[in-house]
N, C-alpha and C positions, 0 to 999 in steps of 0.2 A: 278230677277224673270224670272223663264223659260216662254216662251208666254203658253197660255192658246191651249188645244187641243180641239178645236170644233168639235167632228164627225157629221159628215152629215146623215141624214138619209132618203130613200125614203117619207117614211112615205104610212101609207096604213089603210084601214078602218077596219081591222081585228084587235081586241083591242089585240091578242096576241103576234103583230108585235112589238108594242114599249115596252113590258112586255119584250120581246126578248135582242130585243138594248139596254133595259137599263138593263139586265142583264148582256150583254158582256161588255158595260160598268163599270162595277162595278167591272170585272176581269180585264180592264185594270186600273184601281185606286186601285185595289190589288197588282197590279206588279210595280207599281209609284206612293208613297202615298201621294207626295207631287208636284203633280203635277195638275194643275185646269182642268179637264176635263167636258166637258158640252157638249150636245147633242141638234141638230138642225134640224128640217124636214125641206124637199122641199115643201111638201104640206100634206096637210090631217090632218096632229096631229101637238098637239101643245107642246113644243114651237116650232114655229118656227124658220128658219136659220135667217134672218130679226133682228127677237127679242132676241135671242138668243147673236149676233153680238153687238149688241147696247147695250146691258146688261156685256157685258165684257170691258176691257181697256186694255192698253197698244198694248199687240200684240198678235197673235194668231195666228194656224195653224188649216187650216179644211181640215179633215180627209174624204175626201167618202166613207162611208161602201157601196158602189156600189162597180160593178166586173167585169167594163170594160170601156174605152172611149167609151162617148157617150153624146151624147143633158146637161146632169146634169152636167158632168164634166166638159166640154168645154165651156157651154154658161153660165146658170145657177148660178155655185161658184163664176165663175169669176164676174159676174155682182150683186151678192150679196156682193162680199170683196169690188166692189167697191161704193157701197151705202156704205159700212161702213168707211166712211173717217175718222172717229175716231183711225181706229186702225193701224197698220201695221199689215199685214196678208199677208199669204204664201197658196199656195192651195197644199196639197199633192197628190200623186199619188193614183187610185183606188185600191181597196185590190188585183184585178188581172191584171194579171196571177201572179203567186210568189210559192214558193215549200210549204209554211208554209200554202196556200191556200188548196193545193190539199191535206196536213195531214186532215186538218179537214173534207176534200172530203172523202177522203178514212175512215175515222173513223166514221162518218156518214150513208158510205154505208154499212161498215162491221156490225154495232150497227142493221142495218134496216134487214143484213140477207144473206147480198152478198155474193157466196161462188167463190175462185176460178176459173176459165175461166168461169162467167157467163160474156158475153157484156154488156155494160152500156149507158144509155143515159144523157148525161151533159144536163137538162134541167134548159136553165135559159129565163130570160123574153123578151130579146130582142130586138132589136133596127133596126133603117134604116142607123145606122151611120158603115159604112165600116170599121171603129177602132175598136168600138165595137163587132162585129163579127170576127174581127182577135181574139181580146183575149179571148173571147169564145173559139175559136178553137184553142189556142195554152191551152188553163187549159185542153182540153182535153187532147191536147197530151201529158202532163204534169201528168195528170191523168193514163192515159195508162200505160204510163213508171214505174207509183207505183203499178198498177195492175197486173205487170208480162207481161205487151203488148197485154192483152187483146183490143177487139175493144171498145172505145169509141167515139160515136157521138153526137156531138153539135146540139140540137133542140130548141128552143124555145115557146115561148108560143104567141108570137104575132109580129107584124114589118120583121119577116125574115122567111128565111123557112132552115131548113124542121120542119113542127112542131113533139112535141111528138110522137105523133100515126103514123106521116108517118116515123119518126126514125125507130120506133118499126118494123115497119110492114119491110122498108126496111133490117133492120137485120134479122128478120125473113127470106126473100127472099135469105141472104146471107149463111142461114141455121144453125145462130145464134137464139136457142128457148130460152135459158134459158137469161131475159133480167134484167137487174133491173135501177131504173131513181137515178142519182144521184141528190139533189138539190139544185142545182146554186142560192141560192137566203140566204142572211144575213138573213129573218125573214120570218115567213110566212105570209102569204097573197093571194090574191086569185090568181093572177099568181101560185103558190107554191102548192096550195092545185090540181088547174086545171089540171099539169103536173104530180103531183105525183097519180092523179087519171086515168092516162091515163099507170099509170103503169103495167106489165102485171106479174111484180114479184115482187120483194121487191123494196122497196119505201124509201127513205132515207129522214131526216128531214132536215128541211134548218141548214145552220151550225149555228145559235144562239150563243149561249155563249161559243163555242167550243176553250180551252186554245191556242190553236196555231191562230187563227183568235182574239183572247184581242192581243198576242204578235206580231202579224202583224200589227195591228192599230198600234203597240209605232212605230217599223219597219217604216213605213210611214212618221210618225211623225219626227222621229229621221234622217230622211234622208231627209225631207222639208226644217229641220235648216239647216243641212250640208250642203246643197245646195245654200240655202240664203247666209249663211256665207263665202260659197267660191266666190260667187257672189259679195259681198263687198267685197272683197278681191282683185279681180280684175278691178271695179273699182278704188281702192285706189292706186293701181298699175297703173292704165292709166291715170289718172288725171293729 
């Protein structure tokens, strides 16, 4: 039996966030149909990661549809896998940075309006965690590079700076007018709506169900095992 894929989800009081996940969920059990796939929030919606945990067996891999280290990924999974003594579980890597991230970036902003050399603001939610702010600022530059090298800047919505508006205004200053906000965020929510409102062009929608963000959850997933497995591997080697 392959272990069970638990994606993680923030979870957010905007009933159109978990309509979201569990629609991108549904394209990754289109791509893997026989594989158990189950969804778990941190807080706010239910089921929760807790419940969710204890409702499965054997073994399981949890997926963070989060898009950066930070506070969830690091304290968070870890001290939910390990109330779950029941299982073996593996925690995977967040959806960023990753190239398969920045397709749905880019297809996102292009859908919302984006034309050539306009600058962009990667608006995601933000953190006090120094990892997390690196991989913000490496999706931009990742970002960029699909762009053609236009300017991309990493803003946030709350915990770091610069936010939105002073993105914008700074681009502006750099004598970049035409701006548009990419949105860094799985689902919407009010982070998402707050940034994409401080837009001063086209607005991109969170990447939701976007094909190349299902095929990065398996991504993820697929490379938690490979990891485990070489992991027993070289135990069995040192023993």
């Amino acid at each position: 039996m392959q272990p069970t894929l638990v994606a993680v989800a923030h979870g957010s009081r905007d009933p159109r966030a978990q309509h979201a996940v569990e629609a991108l969920l549904d394209r990754v059990r289109e791509l893997r149909p026989r594989l158990d796939v189950r969804l778990g929030h941190i807080e706010l919606n239910r089921p929760l990661l807790g419940d969710a945990l204890r409702e499965a067996s054997g073994s399981a891999v949890l997926v963070p549809l989060l898009l950066g280290r930070g506070h969830h990924v690091k304290r968070d999974l870890p001290a939910s896998a390990a109330r779950a003594a029941h299982l073996r579980t593996r925690i995977a890597a967040p959806l960023g940075p990753h190239p398969l991230l920045v397709e749905a970036l880019y297809d996102r902003l292009v859908e919302a309006g984006w034309t050539p050399g306009a600058a962009v603001v990667l608006a995601a939610a933000g953190s006090r965690d120094p990892d997390s702010a690196a991989d913000t600022r490496r999706s931009a530059a990742l970002l960029s590079e699909r762009l053609g090298g236009v300017a991309v800047v990493a803003a946030y919505a709350c915990a770091a700076a610069p936010t939105v508006p002073d993105a914008v205004r700074a681009l502006a200053a750099r004598g970049h007018h035409r701006v548009a906000v990419a949105s860094y965020f799985t689902a919407p929510g009010r982070f998402a709506t707050q940034c994409a409102a401080a837009a001063p062009g086209p607005a991109a929608a969170p990447l939701g169900a976007h094909p190349a963000l299902a095929r990065l959850v398996l991504r993820r997933y697929d490379a938690a095992l490979a990891a485990s497995v070489a992991g027993d591997r070289r135990e069995l080697a040192t023993a």
